[in-house]
N, C-alpha and C positions, 0 to 999 in steps of 0.2 A: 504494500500500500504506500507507504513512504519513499519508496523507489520511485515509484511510477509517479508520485508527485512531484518528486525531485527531478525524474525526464520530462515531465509535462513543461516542470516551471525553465528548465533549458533551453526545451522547443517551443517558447511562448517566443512569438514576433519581435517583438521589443527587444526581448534577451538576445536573439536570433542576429538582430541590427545590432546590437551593444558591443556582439563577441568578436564581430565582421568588420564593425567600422575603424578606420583609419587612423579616427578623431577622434571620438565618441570615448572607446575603452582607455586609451592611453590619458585625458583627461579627468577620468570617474578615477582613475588609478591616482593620479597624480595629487585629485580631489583629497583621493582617501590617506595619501601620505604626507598632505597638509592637515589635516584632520585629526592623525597621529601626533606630527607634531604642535602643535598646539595643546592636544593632550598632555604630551610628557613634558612638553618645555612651558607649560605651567603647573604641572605636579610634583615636577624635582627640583624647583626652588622652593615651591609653598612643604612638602615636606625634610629638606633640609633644614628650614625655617623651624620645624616642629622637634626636630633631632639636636635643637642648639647654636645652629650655624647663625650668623649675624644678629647676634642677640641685641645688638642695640635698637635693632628693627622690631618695632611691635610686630605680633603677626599677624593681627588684626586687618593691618594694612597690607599686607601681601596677600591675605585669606578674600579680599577685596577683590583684587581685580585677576588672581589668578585663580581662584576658584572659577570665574565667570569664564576665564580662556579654558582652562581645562572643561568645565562643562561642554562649550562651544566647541570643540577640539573633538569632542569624546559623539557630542550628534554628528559632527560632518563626517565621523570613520564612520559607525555604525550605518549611518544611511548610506555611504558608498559603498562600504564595505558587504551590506546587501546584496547589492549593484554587481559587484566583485563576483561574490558568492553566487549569483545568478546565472552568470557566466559555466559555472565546474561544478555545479549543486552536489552529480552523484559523486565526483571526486570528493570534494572537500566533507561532505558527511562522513565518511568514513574513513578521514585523514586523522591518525591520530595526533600531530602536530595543531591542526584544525580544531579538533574537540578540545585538548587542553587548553590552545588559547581562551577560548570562548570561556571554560571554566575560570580560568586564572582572571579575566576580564567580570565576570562574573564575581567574585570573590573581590576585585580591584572597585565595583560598584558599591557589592553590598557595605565595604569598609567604606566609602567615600558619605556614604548613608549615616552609617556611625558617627562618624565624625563629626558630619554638621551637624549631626544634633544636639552632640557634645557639647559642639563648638557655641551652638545656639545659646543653652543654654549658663554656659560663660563667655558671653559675648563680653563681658566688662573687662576680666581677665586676659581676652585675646587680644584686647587694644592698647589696654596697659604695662604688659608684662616685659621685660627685656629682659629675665631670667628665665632658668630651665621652665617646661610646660609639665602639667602631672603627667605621670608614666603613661597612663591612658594612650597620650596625643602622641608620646615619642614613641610606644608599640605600634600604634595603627600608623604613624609614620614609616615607619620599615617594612610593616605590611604593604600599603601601598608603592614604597618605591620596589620592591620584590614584585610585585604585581604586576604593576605596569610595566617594567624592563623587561621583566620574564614574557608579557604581552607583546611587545615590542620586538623580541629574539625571537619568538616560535614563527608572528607574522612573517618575517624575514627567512628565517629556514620555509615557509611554505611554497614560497616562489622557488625554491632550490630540492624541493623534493617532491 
């Protein structure tokens, strides 16, 4: 059942045009590897930030505007990466490479979930503090940087295998 939805969604028109164009796929690609970066290159300052590094910096202020890149980062992969995925459905389902990431990305959300609500919740501390943050914020900090880089290496090995 799942096969044949995954050849269906292959031999959909659209996908069909996506996989063949010139233009089209090397864009959505390009789409998705600005998408990543915006992802990572707002999550590994705002959680270096969380691990100690520039503590003269509230992190309040960096939780500001690089939360908002890495969100924005993290819809432009997923929607391309869709896109991507549409292209090699019955490959990439039962790529193991494929499945992990999704997992590991998975795991990289559900902590990003945690956290702001943590964070929420001492929003007063996060704008104030230029000392260490509680262990809370520095564990799901290294959660997330393992997360997303470990995201970031698997996506990468899948075009090579």
């Amino acid at each position: 059942m799942t096969g044949e939805w995954l050849a269906a969604l292959e031999a959909a028109p659209v996908v069909a045009a996506l996989r063949g164009s010139m233009w089209v796929y090397p864009l959505v690609n390009a789409a998705h590897i600005l998408g990543v970066a915006l992802l990572v290159g707002g999550i590994v300052p705002l959680d270096l930030r969380l691990l100690g590094m520039w503590r003269p910096i509230p992190p309040g202020y960096l939780w500001q505007v690089l939360t908002r890149t890495a969100a924005t980062g993290l819809v432009l992969a997923v929607l391309t990466g869709a896109l991507l995925f549409s292209t090699r459905a019955t490959e990439y389902a039962v790529s193991g490479l494929f499945l992990s990431k999704l997992l590991i990305i998975s795991l990289g959300v559900i902590n990003v979930v945690i956290v702001h609500r943590a964070a929420a919740r001492q929003a007063w501390r996060m704008n104030s503090t230029t000392g260490p943050l509680p262990w809370r914020f520095r564990a799901a900090a290294g959660v997330s940087l393992a997360a997303w880089v470990s995201s970031l290496a698997l996506g990468r090995l899948i075009g090579y295998f």
